[in-house]
N, C-alpha and C positions, 0 to 999 in steps of 0.2 A: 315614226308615224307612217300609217298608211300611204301609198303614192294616189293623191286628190286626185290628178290628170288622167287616172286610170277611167274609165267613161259608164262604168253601172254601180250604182248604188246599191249594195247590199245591206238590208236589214232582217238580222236575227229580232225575234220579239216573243215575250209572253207572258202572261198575265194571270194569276189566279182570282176570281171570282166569280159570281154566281149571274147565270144566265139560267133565267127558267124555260126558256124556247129557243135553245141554241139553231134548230132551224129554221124558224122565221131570222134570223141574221142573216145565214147562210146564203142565200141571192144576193140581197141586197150587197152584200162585202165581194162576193163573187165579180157581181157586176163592176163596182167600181173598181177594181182588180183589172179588171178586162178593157175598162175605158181609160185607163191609165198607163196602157201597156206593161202592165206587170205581171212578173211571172214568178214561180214558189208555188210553196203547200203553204196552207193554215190550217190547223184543226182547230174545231168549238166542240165542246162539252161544256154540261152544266157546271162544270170546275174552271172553265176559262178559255181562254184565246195560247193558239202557240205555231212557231212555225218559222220560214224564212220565205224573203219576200225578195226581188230583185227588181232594179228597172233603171228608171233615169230618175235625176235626183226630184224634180219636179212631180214625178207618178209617182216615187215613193213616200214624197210629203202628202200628195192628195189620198194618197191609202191611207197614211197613218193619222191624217185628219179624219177621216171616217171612224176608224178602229179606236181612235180615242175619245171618239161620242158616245159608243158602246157604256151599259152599264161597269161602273167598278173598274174602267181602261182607260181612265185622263194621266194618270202617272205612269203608265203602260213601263216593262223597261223593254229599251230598243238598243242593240250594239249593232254598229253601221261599222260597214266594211266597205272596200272596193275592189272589183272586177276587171279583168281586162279585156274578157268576153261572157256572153249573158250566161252566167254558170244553171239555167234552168231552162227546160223546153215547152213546160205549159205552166198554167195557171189551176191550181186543184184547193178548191176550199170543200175538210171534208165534217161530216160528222161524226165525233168517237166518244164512247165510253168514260175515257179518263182522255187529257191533253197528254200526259204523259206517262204509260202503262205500266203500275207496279203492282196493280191486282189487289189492293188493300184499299177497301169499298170507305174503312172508317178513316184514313188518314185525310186530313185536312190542314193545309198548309196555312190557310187565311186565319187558324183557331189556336197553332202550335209549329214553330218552327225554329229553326238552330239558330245563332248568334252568328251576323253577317260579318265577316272581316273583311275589310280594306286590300287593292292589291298590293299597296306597298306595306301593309302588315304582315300579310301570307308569310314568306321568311322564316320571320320571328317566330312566330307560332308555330309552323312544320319543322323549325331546327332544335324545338325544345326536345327533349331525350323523353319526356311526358308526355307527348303528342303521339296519336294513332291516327295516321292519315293516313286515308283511303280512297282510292280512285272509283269514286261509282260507275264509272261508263263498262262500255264490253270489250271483250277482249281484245276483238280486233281494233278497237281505237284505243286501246293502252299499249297496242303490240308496237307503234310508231313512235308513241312520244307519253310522257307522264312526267309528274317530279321526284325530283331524285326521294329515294327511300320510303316512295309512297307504296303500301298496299297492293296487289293485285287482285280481287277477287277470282278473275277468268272467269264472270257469267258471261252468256252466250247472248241476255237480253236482261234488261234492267226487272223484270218481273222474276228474276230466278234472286234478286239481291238479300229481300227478305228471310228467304231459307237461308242463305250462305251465312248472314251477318248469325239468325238466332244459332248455326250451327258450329260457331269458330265463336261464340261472343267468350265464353270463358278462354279460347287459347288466344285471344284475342288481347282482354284485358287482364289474364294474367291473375284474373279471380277477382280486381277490384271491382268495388261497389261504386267508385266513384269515376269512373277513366273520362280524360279528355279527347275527344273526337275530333278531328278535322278533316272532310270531307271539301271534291268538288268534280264537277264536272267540264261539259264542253264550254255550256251558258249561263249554268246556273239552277238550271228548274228542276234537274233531275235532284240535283240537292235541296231543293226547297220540299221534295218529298221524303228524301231520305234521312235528313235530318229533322223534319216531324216523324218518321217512322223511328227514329232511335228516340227519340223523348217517349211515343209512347209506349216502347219497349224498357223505358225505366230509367235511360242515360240524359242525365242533365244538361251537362256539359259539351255541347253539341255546337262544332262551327263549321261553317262554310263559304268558300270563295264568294266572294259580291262579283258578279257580274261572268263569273266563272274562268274558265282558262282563255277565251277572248279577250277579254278585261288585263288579264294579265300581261299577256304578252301586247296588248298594246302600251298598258303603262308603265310597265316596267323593264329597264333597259338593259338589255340583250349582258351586257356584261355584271349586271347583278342578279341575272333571274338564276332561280332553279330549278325551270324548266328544261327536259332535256328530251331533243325529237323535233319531230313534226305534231302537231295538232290535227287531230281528223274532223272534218265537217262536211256536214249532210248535204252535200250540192256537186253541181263540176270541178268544184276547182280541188276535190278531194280532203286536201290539207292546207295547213297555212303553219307561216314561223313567226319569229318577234315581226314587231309594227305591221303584224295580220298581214305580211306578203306572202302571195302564193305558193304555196310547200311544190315538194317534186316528187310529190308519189301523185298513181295513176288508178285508176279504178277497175279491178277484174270486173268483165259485165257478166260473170259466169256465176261468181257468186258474191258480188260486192266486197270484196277485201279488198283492202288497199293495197296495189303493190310499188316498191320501189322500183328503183333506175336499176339496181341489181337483180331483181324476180324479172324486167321484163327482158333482162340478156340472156335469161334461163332460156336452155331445151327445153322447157316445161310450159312457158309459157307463148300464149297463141294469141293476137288480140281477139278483144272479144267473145275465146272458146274457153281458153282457161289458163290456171297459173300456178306455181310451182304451191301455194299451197290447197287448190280444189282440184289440182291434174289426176287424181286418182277416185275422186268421189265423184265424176263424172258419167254416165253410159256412152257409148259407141252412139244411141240416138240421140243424145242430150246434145252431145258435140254436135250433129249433124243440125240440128236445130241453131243451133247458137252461129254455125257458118254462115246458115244463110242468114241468118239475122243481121250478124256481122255485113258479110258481101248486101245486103238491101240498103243498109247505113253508107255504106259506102259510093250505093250509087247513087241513092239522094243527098249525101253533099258533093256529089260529084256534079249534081243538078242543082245545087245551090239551095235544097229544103231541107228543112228538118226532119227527122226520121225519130218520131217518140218510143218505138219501140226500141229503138239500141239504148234507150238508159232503163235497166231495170228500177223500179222502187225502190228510193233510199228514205226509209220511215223517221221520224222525228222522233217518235215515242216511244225508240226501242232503247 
């Protein structure tokens, strides 16, 4: 289990349904966000609520009271984690397109979506010889940790997954008409798209992690999982391992990959500027820009503030 004493309540949360004025919401959630000292991203589209929320467990209940007055978000799902420091430095509720970017206008997860499995099912199901389990997230969060013998697509962003799956679906399944699919992700929702995106592409037989790769590794114990890695997630704390404790990778601010305790004893890597794997995709001015960024971070927590610009953008919906 998570360590309770750790002192910020973290909740992952998201919600498919229909909001015909996702920005008349947009204040009103913002605000009580703000009066509750909470900090995170949420995005609203007319398809739903999604995002990660941090604070004290008290501001988190009073957010998720609001968010679950919202139409169609009284059974919201929320996976709570904990923090040992506020893994986020503002508070951003935004408005987008889709809550979770895969670029396919007709997919609808509320009308068609894959068969939820259990985390103490998962096992069973990926150790069948029948099973095509696939990692839907990006490459750099598969490059740290995944289940054994799953998939790799290597998209760069979850809107390339479409093309990869219609382009590999025959080497895929081997010419069957009927293949069994098991899919998941970090929490869940990118698979609630992609497993409506395989039914409407013809595949029946479509499952997916309940509650995603958070779920698992909280409920399932470290000596029966077949998870293997760190877990990457969208905030400070980078990563996390079994019972959702803090992973030990660190976060390049040059180009958001994750790097481990081994990239950052590289020659290559610099805080802040870059890391053995953007040290060459860099300019001579990119660097120069990222020093000083770096050295500004540094001297506002050296003055005891936050400095928003030392965390670049880490998107929910990529």
């Amino acid at each position: 289990m998570t360590d309770q004493t750790l002192p910020y309540c973290v909740a992952a949360l998201y919600q498919f349904t229909r909001f015909d004025n996702p920005a008349a919401i947009q204040p009103t959630l913002l605000e009580a966000c703000e009066a509750n000292g909470v900090y995170g991203t949420l995005l609203l589209a007319r398809e739903g609520i999604n995002g990660t929320i941090a604070g004290s467990d008290a501001g988190i209940a009073a957010v998720l009271a609001h968010v679950r007055a919202l139409p169609g978000c009284a059974d919201i799902v929320v996976k709570f984690s904990r923090a040992p420091s506020m893994p986020f430095l503002r508070m951003k509720v935004r408005l987008k397109r889709e809550i979770v970017t895969m670029g396919q206008p007709d997919i609808d997860p509320t009308a068609s979506v894959g068969t939820y499995v259990d985390p103490q099912d998962w096992n069973a199901l990926i150790s069948d010889p029948d099973t095509i389990v696939i990692d839907t997230r990006n490459d750099y969060e598969v490059a740290i940790g995944t289940f054994k013998g799953a998939i790799d697509p290597k998209t760069a962003s979850f809107r390339d997954f479409p093309e990869w799956f219609r382009e590999r679906r025959a080497a895929l399944t081997g010419g069957s008409n009927t293949p069994k699919v098991a899919m998941f992700c970090t929490g869940g929702i990118r698979c609630e798209k992609s497993t409506a995106f395989l039914k409407s592409e013809g595949v029946d037989e479509v499952y997916h992690l309940k509650g995603g790769i958070l779920a698992y590794l909280e409920q399932v114990d470290e000596a029966d999982s077949m998870w293997e890695g760190d877990c990457f997630v969208f905030d400070e704390r980078v990563s996390v391992k079994h019972a959702l404790e803090p992973g030990t990778y660190g976060l390049c601010r040059a180009c958001r990959r994750p790097v481990s305790p081994e990239d950052m004893a590289s020659p290559l890597y610099e805080q802040g500027v870059c890391c053995p794997a953007c040290h060459g995709e860099r300019t001579v001015e990119q660097r120069a820009r990222y020093k000083e960024r770096q050295k500004q971070a540094e001297l506002a927590r050296a003055r005891g503030e936050k400095h928003v610009g030392s965390r670049p953008r880490m998107a929910h919906d990529d």
